[in-house]
C-alpha positions in Angstrom: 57.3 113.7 72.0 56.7 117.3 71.3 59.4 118.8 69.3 59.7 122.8 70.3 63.5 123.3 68.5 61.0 125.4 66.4 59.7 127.5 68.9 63.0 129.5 68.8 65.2 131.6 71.4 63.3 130.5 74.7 64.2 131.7 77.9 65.6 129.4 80.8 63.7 127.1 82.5 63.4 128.0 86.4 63.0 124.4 87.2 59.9 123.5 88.8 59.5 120.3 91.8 56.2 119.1 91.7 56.5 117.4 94.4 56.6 120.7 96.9 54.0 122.8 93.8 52.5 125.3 95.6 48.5 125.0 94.2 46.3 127.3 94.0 43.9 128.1 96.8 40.9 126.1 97.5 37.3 127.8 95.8 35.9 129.5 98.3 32.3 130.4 97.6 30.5 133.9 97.4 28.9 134.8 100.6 25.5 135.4 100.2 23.3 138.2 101.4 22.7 138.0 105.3 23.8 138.8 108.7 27.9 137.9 109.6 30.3 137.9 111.9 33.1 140.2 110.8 36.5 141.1 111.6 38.5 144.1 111.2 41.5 144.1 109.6 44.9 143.3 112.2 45.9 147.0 111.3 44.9 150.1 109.4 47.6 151.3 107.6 47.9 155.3 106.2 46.8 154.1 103.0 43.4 153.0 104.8 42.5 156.9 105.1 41.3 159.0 102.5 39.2 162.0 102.0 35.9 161.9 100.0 34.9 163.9 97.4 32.4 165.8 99.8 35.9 166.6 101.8 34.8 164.1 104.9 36.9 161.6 106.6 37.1 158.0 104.7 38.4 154.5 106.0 39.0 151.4 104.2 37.8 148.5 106.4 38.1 145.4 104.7 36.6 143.1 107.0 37.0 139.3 106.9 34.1 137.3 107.7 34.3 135.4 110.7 31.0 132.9 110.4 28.5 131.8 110.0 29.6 130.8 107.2 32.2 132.0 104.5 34.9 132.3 107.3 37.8 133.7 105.9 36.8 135.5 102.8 38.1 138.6 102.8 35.6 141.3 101.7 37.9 144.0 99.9 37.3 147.7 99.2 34.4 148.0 101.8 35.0 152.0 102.5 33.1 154.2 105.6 32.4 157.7 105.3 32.8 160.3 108.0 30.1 162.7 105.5 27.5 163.5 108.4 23.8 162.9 107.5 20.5 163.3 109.8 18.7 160.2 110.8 15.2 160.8 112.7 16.9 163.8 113.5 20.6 163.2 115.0 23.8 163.7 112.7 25.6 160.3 112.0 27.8 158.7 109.6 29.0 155.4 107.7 32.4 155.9 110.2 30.3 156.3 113.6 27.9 153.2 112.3 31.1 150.9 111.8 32.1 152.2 115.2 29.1 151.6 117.2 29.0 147.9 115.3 32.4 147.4 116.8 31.5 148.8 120.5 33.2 152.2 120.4 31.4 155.0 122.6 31.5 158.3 123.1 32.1 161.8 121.6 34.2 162.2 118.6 34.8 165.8 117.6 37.5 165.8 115.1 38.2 163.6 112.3 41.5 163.0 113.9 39.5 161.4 117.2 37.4 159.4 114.0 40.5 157.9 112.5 42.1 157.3 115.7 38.7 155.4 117.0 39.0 153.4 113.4 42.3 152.1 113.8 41.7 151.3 117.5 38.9 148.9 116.4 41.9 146.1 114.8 41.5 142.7 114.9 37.8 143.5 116.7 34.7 141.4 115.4 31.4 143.4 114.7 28.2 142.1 112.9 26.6 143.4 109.8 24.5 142.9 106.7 26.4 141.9 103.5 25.0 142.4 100.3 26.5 142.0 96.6 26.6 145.0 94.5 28.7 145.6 90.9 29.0 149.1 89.9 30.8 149.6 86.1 31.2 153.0 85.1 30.3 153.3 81.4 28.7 149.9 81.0 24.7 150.7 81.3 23.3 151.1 77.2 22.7 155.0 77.6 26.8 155.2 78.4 26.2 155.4 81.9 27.1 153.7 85.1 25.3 150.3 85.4 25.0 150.0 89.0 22.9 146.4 90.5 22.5 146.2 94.0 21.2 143.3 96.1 21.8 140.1 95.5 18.0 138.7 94.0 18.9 141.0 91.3 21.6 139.1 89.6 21.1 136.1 87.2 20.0 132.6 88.6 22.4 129.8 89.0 19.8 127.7 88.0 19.9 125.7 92.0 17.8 128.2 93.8 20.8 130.6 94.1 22.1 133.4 92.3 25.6 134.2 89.9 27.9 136.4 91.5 28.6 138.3 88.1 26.0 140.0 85.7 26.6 140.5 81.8 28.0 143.7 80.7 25.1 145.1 78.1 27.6 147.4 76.4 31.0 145.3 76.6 32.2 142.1 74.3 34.9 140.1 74.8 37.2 138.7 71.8 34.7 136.0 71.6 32.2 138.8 70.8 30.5 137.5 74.3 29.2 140.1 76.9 32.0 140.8 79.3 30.9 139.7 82.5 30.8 142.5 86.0 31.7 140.6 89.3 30.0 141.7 92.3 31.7 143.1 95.0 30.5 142.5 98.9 29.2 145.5 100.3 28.0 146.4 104.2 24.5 146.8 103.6 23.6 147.6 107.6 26.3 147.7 110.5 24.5 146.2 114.0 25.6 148.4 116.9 26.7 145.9 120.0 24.6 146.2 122.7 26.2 146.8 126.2 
């Protein structure tokens, strides 16, 4: 039997019941790249609004994926821009793609009229094109921000796959091992719902 008498001045035990042990969640696996069902989040709260450094509307959408597979896994810090840009010749942006993805129509002449449109598409379910990308600022070997985007450009899992994480060629661990960059789901391509 252990004998911790040595151990000292040790704070109370909270007393823990097995039987009811709350475990931890199941493993749910990294969704690879490819077309999903998505849902927005059941509300956008003020915190989901920013302002970019270009001075343009942005909103945190944080979708969860809804099939067709992954369902439930939460895709965090997936931000839209309002920053107008041409494409073949008409002004969009990140926040009108993720709008026409989740059926919106119309004219939108304010950013006001953009966030409002945002926060009406909660709980709505869109498609789109994930894609794993890690940015970490500092960790390239010239000091600058290693960015790796798209998911055939991370290690092999050795099964025909590929490792969610890539090794940091700057950063060591205690162990003197590379410290390893998890990717992060991005929204590669929203698909607009046809009518």
């Amino acid at each position: 039997m252990a004998n911790i008498a040595s151990l000292g001045n040790l704070a109370p035990a909270e007393p823990l019941d097995l039987d009811i042990y709350s475990d931890v969640g199941t493993f749910r696996p990294f969704p690879k790249k490819g077309r999903y069902t998505l849902r927005a989040p059941e509300s956008f709260p003020a915190e989901a609004f920013g302002v970019t450094k270009a001075g343009a509307l942005s909103a945190q959408i944080d979708p969860t994926i809804v099939g067709p597979t992954n369902e439930g896994f939460v895709a965090r810090f997936i931000r839209v821009s309002g920053k107008a840009f041409d494409r073949k010749g008409i002004k969009v942006s990140q926040i009108g793609d993720y709008l026409r993805a989740c059926g919106v129509r119309g004219k939108l002449s304010t950013q006001q009229e953009q966030a409002d449109a945002v926060e009406q598409t909660a709980n709505l379910t869109y498609e789109a094109y994930l894609d794993w990308r890690v940015y970490g600022k500092g960790h390239a070997e010239d000091g600058s921000d290693l960015v790796v985007e798209g998911m055939e450009k991370f290690p092999s899992d050795g099964k025909g796959g590929y490792l969610p994480y890539v090794p940091s060629p700057t950063q060591k661990d205690d162990a003197g091992e590379p410290v390893m960059l998890r990717a992060n789901i991005i929204v590669s391509r929203f698909i607009a719902k046809v009518e």
